[in-house]
VOTOR-142045 format. One record per residue: residue number from 1; x, y, z of N, C-alpha, C, O in turn; residue in one letter. Coordinates in steps of 0.2 Angstrom, whole numbers, plus 5000, padded with zeros to 4 digits. Layout:
<lumros>
num,n.X,n.Y,n.Z,ca.X,ca.Y,ca.Z,c.X,c.Y,c.Z,o.X,o.Y,o.Z,residu
NUM,X,Y,Z,X,Y,Z,X,Y,Z,X,Y,Z,a
...
</lumros>
This chain:
<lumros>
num,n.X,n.Y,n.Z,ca.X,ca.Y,ca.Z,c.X,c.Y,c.Z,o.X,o.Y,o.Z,residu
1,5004,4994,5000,5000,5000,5000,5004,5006,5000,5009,5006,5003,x
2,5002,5011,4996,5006,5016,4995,5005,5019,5004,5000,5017,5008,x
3,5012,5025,5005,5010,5029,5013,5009,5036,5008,5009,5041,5011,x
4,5008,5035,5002,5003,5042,5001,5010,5048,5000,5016,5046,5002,x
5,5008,5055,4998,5010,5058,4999,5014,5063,5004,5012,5064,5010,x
6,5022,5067,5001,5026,5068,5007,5021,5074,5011,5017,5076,5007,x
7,5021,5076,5016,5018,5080,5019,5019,5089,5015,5015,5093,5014,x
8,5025,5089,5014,5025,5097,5010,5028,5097,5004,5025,5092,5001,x
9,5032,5101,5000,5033,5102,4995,5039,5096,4994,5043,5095,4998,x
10,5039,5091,4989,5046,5086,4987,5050,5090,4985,5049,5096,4983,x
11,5054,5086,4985,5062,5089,4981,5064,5083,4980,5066,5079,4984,x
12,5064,5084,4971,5067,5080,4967,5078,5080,4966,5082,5082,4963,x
13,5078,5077,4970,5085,5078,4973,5090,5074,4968,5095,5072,4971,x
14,5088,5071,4960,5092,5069,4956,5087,5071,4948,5081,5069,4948,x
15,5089,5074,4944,5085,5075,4937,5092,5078,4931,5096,5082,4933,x
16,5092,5077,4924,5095,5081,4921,5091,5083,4917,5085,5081,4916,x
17,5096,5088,4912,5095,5093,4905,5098,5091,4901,5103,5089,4904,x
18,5097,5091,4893,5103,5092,4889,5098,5093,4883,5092,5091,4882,x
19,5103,5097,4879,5102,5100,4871,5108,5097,4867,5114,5098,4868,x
20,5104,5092,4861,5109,5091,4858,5113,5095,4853,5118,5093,4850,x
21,5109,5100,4852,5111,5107,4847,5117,5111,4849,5120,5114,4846,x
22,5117,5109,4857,5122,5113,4860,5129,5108,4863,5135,5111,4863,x
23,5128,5102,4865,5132,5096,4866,5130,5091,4864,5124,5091,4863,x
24,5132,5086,4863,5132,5080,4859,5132,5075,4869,5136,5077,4874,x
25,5129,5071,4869,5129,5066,4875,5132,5058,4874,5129,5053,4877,x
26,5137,5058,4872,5139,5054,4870,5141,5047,4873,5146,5043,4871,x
27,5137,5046,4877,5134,5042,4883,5127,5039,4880,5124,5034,4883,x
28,5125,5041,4876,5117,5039,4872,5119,5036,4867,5118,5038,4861,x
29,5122,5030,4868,5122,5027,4862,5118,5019,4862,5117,5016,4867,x
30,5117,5016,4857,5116,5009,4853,5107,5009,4853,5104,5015,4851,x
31,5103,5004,4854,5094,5005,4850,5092,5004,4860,5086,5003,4860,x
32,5094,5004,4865,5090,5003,4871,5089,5010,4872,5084,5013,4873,x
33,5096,5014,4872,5097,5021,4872,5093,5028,4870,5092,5033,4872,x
34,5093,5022,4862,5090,5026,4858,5081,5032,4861,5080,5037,4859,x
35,5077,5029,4864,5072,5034,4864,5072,5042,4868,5069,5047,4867,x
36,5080,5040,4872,5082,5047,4874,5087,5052,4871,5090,5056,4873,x
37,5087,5049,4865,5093,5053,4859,5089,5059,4859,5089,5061,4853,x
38,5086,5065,4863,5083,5069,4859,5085,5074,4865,5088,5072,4870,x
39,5082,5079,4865,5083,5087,4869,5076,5086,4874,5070,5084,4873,x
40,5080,5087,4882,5074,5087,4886,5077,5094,4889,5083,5095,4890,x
41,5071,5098,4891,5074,5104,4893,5066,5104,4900,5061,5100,4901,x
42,5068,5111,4904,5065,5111,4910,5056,5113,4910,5051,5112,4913,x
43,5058,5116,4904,5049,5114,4900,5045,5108,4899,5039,5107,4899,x
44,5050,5104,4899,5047,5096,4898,5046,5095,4906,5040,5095,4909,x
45,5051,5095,4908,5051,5092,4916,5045,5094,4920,5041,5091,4923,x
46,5047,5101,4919,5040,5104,4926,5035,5102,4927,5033,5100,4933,x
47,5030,5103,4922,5023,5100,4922,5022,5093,4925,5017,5091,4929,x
48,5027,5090,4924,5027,5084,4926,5027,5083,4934,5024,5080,4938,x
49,5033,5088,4936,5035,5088,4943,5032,5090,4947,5030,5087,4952,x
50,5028,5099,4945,5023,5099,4949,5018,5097,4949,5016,5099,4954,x
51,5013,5092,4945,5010,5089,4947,5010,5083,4951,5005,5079,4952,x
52,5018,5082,4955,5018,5078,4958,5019,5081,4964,5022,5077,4968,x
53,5018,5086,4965,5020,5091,4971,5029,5092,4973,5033,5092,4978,x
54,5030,5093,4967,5040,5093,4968,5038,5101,4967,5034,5104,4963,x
55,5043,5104,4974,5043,5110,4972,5049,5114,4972,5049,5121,4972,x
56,5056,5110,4971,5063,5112,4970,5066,5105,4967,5064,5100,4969,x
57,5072,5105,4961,5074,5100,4961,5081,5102,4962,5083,5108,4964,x
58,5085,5096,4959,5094,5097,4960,5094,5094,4953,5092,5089,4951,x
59,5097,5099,4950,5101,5096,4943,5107,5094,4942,5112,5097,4944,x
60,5107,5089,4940,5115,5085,4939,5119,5083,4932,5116,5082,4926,x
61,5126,5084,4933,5129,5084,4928,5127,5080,4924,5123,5076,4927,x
62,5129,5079,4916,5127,5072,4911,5135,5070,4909,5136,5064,4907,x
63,5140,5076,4909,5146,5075,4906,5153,5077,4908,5153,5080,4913,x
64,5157,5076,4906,5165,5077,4909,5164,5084,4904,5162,5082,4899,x
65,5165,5088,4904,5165,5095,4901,5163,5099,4906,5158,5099,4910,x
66,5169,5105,4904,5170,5109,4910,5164,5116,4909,5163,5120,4913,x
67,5162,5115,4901,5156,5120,4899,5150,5120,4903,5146,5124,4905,x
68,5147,5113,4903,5142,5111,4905,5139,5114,4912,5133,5114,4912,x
69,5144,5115,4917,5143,5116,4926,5139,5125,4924,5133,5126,4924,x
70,5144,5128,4924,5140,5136,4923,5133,5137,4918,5129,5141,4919,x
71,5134,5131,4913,5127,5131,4909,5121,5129,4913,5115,5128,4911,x
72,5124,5127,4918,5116,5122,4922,5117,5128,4929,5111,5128,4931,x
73,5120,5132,4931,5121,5136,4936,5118,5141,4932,5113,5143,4935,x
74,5119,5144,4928,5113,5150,4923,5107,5148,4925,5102,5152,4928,x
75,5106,5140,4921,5100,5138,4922,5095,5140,4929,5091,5144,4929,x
76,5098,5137,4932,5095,5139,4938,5093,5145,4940,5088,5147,4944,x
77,5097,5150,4939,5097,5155,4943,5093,5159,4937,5092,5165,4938,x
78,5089,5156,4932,5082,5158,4929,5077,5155,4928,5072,5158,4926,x
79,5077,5148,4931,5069,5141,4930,5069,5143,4939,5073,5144,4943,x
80,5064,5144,4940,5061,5146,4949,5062,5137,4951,5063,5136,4957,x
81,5061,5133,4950,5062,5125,4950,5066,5121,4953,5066,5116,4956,x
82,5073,5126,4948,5081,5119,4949,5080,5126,4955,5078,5132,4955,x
83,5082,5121,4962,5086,5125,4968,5095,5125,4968,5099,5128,4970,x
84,5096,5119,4966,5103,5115,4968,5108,5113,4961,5103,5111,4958,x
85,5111,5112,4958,5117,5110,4957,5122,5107,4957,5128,5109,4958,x
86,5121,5100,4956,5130,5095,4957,5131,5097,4949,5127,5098,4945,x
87,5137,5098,4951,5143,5102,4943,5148,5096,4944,5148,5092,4949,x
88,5154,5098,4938,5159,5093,4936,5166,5100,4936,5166,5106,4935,x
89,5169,5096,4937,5176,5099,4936,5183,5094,4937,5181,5088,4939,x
90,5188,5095,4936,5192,5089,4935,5195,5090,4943,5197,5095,4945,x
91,5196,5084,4946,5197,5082,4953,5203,5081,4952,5206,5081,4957,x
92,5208,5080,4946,5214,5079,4947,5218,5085,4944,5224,5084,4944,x
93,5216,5091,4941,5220,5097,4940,5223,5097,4947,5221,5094,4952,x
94,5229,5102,4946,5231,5106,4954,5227,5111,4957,5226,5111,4963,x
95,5225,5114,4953,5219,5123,4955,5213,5119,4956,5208,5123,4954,x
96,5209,5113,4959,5203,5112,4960,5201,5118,4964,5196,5121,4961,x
97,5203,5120,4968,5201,5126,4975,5200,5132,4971,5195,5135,4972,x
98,5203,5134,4966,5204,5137,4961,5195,5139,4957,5191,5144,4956,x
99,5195,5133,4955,5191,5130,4948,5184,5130,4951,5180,5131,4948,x
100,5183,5127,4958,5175,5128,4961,5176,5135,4963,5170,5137,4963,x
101,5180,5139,4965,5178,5146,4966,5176,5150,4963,5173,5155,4965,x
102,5179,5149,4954,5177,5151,4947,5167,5149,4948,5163,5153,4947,x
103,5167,5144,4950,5162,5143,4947,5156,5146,4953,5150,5147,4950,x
104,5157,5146,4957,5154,5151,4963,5153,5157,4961,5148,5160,4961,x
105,5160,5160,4957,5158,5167,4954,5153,5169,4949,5150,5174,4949,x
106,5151,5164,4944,5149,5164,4938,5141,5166,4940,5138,5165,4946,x
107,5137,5167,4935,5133,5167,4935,5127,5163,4938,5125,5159,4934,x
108,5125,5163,4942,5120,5157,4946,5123,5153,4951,5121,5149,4955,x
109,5131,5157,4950,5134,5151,4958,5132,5150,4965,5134,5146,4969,x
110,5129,5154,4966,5125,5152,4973,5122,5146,4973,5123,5143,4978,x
111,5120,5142,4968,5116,5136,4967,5120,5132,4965,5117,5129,4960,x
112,5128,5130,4967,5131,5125,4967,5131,5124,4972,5131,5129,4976,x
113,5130,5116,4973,5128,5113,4980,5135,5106,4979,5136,5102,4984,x
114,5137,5104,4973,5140,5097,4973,5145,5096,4966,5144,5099,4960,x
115,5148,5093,4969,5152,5090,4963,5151,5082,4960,5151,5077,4963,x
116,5152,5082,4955,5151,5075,4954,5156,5070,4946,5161,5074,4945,x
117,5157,5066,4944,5163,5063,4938,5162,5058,4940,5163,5056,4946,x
118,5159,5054,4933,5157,5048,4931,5164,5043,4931,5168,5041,4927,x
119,5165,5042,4939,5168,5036,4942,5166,5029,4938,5169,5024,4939,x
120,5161,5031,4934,5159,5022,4935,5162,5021,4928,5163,5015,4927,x
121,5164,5027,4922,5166,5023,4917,5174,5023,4918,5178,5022,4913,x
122,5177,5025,4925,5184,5026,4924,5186,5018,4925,5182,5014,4928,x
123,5191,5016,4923,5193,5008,4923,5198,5007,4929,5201,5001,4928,x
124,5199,5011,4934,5200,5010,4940,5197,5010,4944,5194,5015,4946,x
125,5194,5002,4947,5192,5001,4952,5193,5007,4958,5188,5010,4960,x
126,5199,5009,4960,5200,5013,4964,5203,5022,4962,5208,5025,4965,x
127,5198,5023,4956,5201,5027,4955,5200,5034,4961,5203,5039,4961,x
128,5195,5033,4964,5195,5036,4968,5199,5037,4977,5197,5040,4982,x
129,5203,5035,4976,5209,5035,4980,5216,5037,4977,5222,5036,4978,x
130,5214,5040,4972,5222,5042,4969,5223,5047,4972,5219,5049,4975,x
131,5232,5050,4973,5232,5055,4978,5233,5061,4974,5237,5065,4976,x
132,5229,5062,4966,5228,5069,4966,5221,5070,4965,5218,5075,4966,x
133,5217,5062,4965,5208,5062,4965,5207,5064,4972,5203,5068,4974,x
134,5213,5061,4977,5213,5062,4986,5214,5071,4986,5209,5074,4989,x
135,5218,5075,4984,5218,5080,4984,5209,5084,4980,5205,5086,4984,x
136,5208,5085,4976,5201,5085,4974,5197,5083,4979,5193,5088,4980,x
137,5197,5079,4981,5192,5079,4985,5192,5084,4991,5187,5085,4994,x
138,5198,5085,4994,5199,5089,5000,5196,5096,4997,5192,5100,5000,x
139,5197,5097,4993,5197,5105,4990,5189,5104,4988,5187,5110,4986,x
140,5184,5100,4988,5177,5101,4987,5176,5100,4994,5171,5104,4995,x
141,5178,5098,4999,5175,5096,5008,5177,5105,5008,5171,5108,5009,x
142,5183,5110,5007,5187,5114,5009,5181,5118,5006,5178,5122,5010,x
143,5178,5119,5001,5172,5124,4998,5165,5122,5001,5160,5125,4999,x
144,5164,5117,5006,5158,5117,5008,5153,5115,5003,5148,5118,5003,x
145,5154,5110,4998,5150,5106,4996,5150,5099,4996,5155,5096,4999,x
146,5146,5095,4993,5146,5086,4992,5150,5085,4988,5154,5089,4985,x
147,5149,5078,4988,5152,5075,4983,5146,5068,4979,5144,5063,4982,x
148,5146,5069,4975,5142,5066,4973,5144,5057,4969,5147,5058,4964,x
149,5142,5052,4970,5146,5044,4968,5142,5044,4961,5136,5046,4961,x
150,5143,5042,4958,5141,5036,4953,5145,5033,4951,5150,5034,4948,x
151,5144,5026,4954,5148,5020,4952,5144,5014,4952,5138,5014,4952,x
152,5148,5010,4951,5145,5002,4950,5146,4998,4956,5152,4999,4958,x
153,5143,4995,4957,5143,4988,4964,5151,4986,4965,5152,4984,4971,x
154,5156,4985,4961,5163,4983,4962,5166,4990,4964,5172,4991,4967,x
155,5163,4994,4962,5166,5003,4966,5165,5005,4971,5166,5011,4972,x
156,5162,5000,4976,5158,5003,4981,5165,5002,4988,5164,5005,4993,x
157,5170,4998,4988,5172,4997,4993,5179,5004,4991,5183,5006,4995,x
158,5179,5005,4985,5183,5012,4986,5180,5016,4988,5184,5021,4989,x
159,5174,5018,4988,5169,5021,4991,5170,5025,4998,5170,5030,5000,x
160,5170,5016,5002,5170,5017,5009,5178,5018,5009,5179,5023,5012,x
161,5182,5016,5009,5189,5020,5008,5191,5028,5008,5194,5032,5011,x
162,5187,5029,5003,5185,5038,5000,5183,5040,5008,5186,5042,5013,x
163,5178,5039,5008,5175,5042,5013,5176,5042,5021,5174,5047,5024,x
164,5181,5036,5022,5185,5037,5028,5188,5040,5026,5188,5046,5029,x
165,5191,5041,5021,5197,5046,5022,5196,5053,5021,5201,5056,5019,x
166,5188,5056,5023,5186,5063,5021,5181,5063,5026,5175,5063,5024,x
167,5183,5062,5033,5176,5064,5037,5171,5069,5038,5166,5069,5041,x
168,5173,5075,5034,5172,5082,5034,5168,5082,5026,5165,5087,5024,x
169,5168,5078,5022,5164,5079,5016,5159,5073,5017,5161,5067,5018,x
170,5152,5077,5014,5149,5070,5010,5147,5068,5006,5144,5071,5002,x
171,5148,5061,5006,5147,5058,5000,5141,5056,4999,5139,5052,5003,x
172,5138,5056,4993,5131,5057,4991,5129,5050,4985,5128,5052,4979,x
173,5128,5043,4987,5128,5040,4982,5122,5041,4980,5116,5042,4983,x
174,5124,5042,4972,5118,5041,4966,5116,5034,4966,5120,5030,4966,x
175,5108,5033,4964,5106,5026,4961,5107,5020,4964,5107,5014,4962,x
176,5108,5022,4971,5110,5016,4979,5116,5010,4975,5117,5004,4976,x
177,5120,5017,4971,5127,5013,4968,5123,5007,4962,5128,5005,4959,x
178,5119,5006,4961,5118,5004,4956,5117,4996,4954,5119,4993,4949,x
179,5112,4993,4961,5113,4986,4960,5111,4983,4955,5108,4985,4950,x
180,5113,4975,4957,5111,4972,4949,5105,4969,4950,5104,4963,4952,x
181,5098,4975,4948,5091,4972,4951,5088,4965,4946,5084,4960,4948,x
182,5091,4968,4939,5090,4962,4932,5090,4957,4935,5084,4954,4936,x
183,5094,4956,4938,5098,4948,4940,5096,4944,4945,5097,4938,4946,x
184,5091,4951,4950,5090,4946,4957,5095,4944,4962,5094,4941,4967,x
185,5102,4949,4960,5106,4947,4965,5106,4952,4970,5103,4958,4970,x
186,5111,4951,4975,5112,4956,4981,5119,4956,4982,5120,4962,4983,x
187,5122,4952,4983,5129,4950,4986,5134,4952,4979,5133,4950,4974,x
188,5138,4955,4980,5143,4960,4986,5140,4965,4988,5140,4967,4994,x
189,5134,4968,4980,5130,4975,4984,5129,4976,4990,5132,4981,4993,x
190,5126,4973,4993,5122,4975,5000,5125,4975,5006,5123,4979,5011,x
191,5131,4970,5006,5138,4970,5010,5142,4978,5009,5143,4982,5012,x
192,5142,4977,5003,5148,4981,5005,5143,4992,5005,5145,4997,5008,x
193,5136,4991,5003,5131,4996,5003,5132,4998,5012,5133,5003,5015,x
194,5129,4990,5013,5132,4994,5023,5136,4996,5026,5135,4998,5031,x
195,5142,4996,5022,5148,4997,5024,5149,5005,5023,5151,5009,5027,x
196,5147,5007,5018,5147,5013,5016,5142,5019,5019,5143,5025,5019,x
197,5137,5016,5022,5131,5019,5026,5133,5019,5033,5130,5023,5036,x
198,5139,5015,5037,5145,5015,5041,5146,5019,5045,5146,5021,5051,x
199,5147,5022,5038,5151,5029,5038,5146,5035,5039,5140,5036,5037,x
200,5149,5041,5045,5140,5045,5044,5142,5049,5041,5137,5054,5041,x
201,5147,5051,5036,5147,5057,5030,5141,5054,5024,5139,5059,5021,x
202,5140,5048,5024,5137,5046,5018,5130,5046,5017,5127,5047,5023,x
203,5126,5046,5012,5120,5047,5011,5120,5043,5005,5124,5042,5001,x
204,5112,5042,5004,5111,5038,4998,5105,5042,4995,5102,5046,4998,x
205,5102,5041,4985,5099,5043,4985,5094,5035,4981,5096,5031,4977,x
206,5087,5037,4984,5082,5033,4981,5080,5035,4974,5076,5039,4972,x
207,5084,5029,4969,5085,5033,4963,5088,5030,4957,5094,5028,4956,x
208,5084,5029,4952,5091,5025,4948,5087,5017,4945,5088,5014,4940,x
209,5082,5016,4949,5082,5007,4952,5077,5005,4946,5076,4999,4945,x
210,5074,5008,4942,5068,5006,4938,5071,5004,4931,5068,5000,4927,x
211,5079,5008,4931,5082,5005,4925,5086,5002,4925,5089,4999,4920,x
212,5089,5002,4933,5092,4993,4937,5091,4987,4934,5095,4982,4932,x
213,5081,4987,4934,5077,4981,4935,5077,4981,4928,5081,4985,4925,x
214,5073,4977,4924,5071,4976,4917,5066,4982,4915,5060,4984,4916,x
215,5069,4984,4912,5065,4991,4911,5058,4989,4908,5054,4993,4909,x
216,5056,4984,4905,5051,4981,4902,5044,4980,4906,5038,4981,4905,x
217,5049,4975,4913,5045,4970,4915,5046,4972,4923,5044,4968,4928,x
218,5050,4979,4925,5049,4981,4931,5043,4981,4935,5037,4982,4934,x
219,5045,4979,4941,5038,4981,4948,5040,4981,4953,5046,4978,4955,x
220,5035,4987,4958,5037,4987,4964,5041,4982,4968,5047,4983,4971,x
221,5037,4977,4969,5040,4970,4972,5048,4968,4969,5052,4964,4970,x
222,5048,4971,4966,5056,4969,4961,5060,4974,4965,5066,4972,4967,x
223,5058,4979,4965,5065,4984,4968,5064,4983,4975,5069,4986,4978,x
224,5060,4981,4979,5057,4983,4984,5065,4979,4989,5069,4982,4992,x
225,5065,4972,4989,5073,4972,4993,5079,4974,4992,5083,4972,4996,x
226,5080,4979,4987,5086,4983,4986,5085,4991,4990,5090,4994,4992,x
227,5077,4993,4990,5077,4998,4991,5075,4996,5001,5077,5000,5006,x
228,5072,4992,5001,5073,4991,5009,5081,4989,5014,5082,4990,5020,x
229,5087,4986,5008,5093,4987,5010,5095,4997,5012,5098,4999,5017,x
230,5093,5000,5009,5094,5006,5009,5094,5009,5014,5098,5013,5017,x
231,5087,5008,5015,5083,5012,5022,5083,5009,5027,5080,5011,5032,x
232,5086,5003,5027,5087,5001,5034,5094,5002,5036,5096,5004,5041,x
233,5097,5001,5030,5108,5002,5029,5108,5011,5032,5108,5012,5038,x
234,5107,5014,5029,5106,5022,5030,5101,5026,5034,5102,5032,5037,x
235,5097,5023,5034,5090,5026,5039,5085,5033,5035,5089,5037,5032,x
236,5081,5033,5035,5077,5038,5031,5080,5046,5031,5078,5051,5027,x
237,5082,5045,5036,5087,5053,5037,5092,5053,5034,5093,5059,5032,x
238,5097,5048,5031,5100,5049,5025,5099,5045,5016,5103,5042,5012,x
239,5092,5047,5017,5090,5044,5011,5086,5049,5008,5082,5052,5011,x
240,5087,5049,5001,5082,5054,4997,5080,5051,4991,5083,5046,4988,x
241,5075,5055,4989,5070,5054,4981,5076,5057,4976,5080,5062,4976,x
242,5076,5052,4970,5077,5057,4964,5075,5052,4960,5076,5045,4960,x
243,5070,5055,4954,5068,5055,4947,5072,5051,4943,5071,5045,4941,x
244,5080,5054,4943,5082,5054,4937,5078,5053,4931,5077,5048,4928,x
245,5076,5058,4930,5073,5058,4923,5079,5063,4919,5084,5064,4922,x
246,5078,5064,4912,5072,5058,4910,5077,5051,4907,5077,5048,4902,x
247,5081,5050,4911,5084,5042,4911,5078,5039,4911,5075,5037,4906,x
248,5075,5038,4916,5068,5036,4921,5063,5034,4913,5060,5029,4911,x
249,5065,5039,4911,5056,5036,4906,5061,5030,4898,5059,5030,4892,x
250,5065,5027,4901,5066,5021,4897,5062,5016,4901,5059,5011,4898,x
251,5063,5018,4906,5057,5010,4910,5049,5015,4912,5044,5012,4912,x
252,5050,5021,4912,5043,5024,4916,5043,5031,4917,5048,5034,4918,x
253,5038,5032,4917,5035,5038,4916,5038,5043,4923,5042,5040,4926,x
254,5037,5048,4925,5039,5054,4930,5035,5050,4934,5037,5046,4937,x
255,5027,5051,4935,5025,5050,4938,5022,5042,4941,5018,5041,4946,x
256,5025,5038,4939,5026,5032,4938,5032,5030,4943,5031,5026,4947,x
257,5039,5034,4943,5041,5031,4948,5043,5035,4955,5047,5034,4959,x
258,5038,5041,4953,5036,5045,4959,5030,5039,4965,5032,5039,4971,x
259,5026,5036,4963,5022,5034,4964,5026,5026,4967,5023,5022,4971,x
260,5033,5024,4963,5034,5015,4965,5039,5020,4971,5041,5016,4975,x
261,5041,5025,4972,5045,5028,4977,5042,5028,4981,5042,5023,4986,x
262,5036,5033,4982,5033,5031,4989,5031,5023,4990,5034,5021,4995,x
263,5029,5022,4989,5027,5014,4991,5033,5011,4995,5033,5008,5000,x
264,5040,5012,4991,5044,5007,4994,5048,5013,5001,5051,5012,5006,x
265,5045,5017,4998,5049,5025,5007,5043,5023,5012,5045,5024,5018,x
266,5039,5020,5012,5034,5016,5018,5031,5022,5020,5029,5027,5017,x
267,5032,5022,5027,5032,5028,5030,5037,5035,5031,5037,5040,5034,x
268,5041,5034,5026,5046,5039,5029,5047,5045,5023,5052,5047,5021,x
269,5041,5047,5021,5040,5052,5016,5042,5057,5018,5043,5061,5013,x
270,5043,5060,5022,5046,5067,5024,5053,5069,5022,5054,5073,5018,x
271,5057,5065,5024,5062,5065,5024,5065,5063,5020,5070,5065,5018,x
272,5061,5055,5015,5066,5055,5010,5065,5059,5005,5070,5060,5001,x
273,5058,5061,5004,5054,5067,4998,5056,5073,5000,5053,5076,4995,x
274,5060,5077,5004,5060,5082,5007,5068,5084,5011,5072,5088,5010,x
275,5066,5080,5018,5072,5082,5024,5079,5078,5021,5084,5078,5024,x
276,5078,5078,5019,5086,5075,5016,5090,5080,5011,5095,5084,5012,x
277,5086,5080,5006,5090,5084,5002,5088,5091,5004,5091,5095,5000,x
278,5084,5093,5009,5085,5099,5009,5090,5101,5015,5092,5107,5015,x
279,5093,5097,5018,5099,5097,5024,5105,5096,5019,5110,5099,5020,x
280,5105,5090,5014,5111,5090,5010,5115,5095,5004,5120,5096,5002,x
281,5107,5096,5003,5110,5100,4996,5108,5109,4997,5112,5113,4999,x
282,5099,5110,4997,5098,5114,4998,5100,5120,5002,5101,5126,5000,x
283,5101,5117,5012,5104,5122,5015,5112,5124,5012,5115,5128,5015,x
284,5116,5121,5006,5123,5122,5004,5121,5130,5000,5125,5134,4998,x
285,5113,5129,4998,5113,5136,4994,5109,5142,4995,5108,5142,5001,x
286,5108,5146,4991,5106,5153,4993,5098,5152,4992,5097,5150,4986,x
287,5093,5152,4996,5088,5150,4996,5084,5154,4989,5087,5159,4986,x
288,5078,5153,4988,5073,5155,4984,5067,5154,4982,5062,5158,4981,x
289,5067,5148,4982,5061,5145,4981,5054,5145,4988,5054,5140,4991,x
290,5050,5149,4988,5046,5148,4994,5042,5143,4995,5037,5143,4999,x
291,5043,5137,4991,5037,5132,4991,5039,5126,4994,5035,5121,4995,x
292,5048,5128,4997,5053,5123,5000,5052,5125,5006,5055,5123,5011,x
</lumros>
């Protein structure tokens, strides 16, 4: 049984943007891919969002290019909607400290809240213990923002490495690191997911899981002991809603996995629809939105 609606405004605490007139995503590739090969901009999303009582989201990067972070920080600082921003910058330059205070200055910088770099497609299991990636990450703890994971299930024990060794930063996994739902398995995921919940810098986001499972032939019941690993591993106070749209609509609709989210948050809609990401992301920025 659904527990119904969060008590006040949601916050969609994971969604992107992209124009392919403007960047190519070059991540969207083969025929599974293919129905998202096209231009989704904040016009598409809203109607959707508010009609499910989202009344701020967090926008996140889609690409390693260092144009894209200021272009979603404009963004924001003119859709009344995006509150937050995970941006990309490279964690192994020397000047990171440098390069996020650029980005603080630019236009819309108050609404960076996090950083983020597709970890998952780097081919080092550990690349996230490198000691100029170790450096980078001190210099995003040092600016007072997140850090945001995307990784794979065999990434995760560099994870809890990472994260012992930045008790001052936290880390924010995307897509509950990305079990293998297809498959029906759990193990390492869920071993080493506790491990990393451990830790009290970390939080997780409820999010990701519809294109985990068979995008086809998804159901509640199917995601439901990966997402109860979660909430029990982390507690509802470090757990939050995100869309990921429009990834999300290869398996389902906005409102569709707004709808298999509550079901599996039980009782804890406040906090995962809400008090989470407004403690993780939103208090890192310059408020505005009065409907949060």
């Amino acid at each position: 049984m659904s527990a119904g609606p969060a008590a006040g405004p949601v916050i969609d605490a994971h969604h992107h943007v992209w124009d392919l007139s403007v960047r190519d995503q070059d991540w969207i590739t083969g025929p599974d891919l293919a129905p998202i090969r096209r231009d989704f901009a904040m016009t598409d999303l809203a109607p959707q969002a508010i009609a499910e009582g989202v009344g701020a989201t967090v926008l996140v990067q889609t690409v390693t290019v260092a144009e894209e972070t200021p272009e979603f920080l404009a963004l924001a600082a003119r859709d009344p909607l995006v509150e937050a921003v995970v941006g990309w910058t490279d964690l192994t330059r020397p000047d990171v400290p440098d390069a996020l205070a650029a980005l603080r200055e630019a236009p819309g910088g108050r609404h960076l809240a996090g950083i983020r770099h597709q970890v998952q497609g780097e081919p080092d299991p550990a690349w996230l213990l490198r000691p100029d990636v170790t450096r980078g990450l001190a210099a995003v703890a040092d600016a007072g923002l997140v850090y945001d994971l995307v990784v794979l299930p065999h990434q995760l024990p560099a994870c809890v490495r990472a994260a012992a060794r930045h008790p001052g930063l936290t880390f924010v996994l995307d897509h509950a690191g990305k079990p293998p739902i297809a498959s029906g398995e759990r193990e390492p995921w869920a071993t080493d997911l506790r491990a990393l919940a451990a830790l009290p810098n970390t939080v997780c986001k409820l999010s990701g899981l519809v294109t985990e499972a068979d995008p086809k032939s998804w159901t509640v019941e199917a995601l439901r002991p990966y997402a109860d690993t979660v909430l029990d591993a982390f507690g509802p106070g470090r757990v939050m809603f995100g869309s990921d749209w429009p990834v999300c609509t290869l398996a389902a609709s906005y409102g569709e996995v707004m709808r298999a989210a509550r079901e599996l948050a039980g009782g804890a809609d406040e906090e995962v629809f809400a008090g989470t990401a407004r403690r993780v992301y939103l208090s890192r920025v310059g408020g505005r939105n009065s409907r949060t």
